[in-house]
C-alpha positions, 0 to 999 in steps of 0.5 A, a space after each residue: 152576719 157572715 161575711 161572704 167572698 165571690 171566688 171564681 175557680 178557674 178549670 183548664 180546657 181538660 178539666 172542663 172535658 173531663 168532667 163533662 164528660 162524668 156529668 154525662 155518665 152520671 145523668 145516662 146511668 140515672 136515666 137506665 136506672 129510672 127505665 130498670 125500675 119505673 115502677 117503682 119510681 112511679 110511686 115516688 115521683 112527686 119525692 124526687 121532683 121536690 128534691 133539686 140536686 145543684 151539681 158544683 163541679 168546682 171545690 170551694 167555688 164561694 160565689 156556687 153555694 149561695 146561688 144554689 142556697 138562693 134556689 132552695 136547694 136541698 143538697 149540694 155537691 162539691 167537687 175538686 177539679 183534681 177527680 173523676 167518679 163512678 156513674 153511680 157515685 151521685 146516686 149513692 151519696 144521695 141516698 145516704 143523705 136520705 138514710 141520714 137526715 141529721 147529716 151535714 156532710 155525706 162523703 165516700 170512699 177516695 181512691 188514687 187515680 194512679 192506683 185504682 185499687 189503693 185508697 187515698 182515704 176513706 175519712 180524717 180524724 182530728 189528732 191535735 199532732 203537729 200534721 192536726 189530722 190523720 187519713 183513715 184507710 190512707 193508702 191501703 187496698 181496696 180489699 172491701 174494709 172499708 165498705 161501711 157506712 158509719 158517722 165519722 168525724 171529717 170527710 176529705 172536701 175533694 168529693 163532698 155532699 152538703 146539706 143546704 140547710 146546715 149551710 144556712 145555719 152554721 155559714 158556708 167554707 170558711 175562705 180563711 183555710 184556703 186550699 187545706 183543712 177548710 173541710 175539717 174545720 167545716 164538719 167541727 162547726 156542723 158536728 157542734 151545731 148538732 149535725 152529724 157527718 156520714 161516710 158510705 163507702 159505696 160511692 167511689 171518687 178518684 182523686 189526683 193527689 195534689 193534682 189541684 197544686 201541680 201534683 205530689 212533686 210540687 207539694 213544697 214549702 208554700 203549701 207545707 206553709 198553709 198546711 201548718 198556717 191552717 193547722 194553727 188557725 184551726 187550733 185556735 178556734 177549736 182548740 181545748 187549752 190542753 189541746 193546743 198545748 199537745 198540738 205545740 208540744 207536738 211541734 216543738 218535739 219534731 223542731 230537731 228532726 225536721 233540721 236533721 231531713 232537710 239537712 240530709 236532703 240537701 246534702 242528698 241533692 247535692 250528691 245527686 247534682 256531683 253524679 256520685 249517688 
């Protein structure tokens, strides 16, 4: 049986508002929609009664998800502290989780808070490089190429859509990749289990980047410790043999490289300290 952990997250006063204030949007733009389209809705009505929504506004929140699964809910949102969304953006991940019933994971489009019109990411493949993953779309415009629906193989956990069911059966977030890569290694358990994972790029999140650690400047040597900590952990319970063999391959290559740039930075930063860059 899988072990469960309560986990409380901890939001300051801001982050409170801030998102109360997007729950509140959401519900009005839901409401206008309902009013725009009553007779429409009126047909299924009975549809979206049976279909409980439990809005968690806090990622990886350990002691939500089971509360929500104890309700029988159907689909359950997790959602970092780090972003804000679209009115529509609920709305439209819902609707791709009833486009796809084998879907696990329904995700959308990310984009930097500071650069609204530039992509964090749209979804992650695994590369088995010394990083384990890559960001598809990672920094590029929001030209409309990736205003796609597709299976893919992760989406980032900063702003997710789970199916209850498939967390009944394959267990919830494994606590052990706490703060990196517990996304990743949660769409390959459900993708073994045979559930897929949906990325709809019309739903819309920004994303703080790093915001949940301080922010981009703070990205330092004990979350680059995690980061890699939990590349290896995942190795090791996913992993091929060759897989881990090019993942360790991979690390060892970029060894001298590493030295080499934390050499030149501090001699750059002891530069900077003289005045003389």
């Amino acid at each position: 049986m899988a072990r469960e952990r309560r986990l409380t997250s901890r939001w300051r006063p801001d982050e409170r508002r801030r998102h109360r204030t997007q729950l509140e949007r959401t519900r009005r733009h839901t409401r206008l929609r309902r009013e725009s389209r009553a007779a429409n809705l009126r047909a299924t009505r009975g549809a979206r009664r049976r279909q409980r929504l439990a809005r968690i506004a806090a990622r990886a929140a350990g002691s939500a998800p089971p509360r929500a699964l104890a309700r029988s809910t159907e689909l359950i949102w997790l959602l970092n502290n780090d972003t804000t969304v679209e009115p529509d953006t609920l709305e439209r991940l819902v609707d791709a989780a009833r486009r796809h019933p084998d879907a696990a994971i329904v995700g959308g489009k990310v984009l930097r808070m500071d650069r609204p019109d530039t992509l964090w990411t749209a979804w992650g493949r695994v590369t088995w490089l010394q990083s384990l993953i890559a960001l598809e779309g990672c920094d590029a415009p929001d030209d409309g190429a990736f205003d796609v629906e597709r299976p893919v193989p992760w989406i980032p956990g900063c702003s997710i859509l789970l199916r209850a069911q498939a967390l009944r059966e394959i267990g919830l977030l494994d606590e052990s990749f706490f703060a990196y890569h517990e996304d990743v290694e949660w769409a390959a358990r459900a993708r073994a289990a045979g559930w897929s994972v949906w990325y709809t790029g019309g739903a819309r999140t920004y994303h703080a980047v790093h915001g949940s650690s301080g922010g981009e400047r703070y990205y330092g040597g004990f979350h680059k410790y995690l980061s890699a900590r939990n590349s290896v952990l995942y190795a090791k319970i996913h992993g091929h043999i060759w897989q881990v063999a090019l993942m360790a391959a991979a690390i060892v290559v970029t060894i001298p490289f590493q030295f080499a740039r934390r050499w030149l930075r501090g001699e750059q930063e002891g530069f900077a300290e003289l005045g003389l860059m």
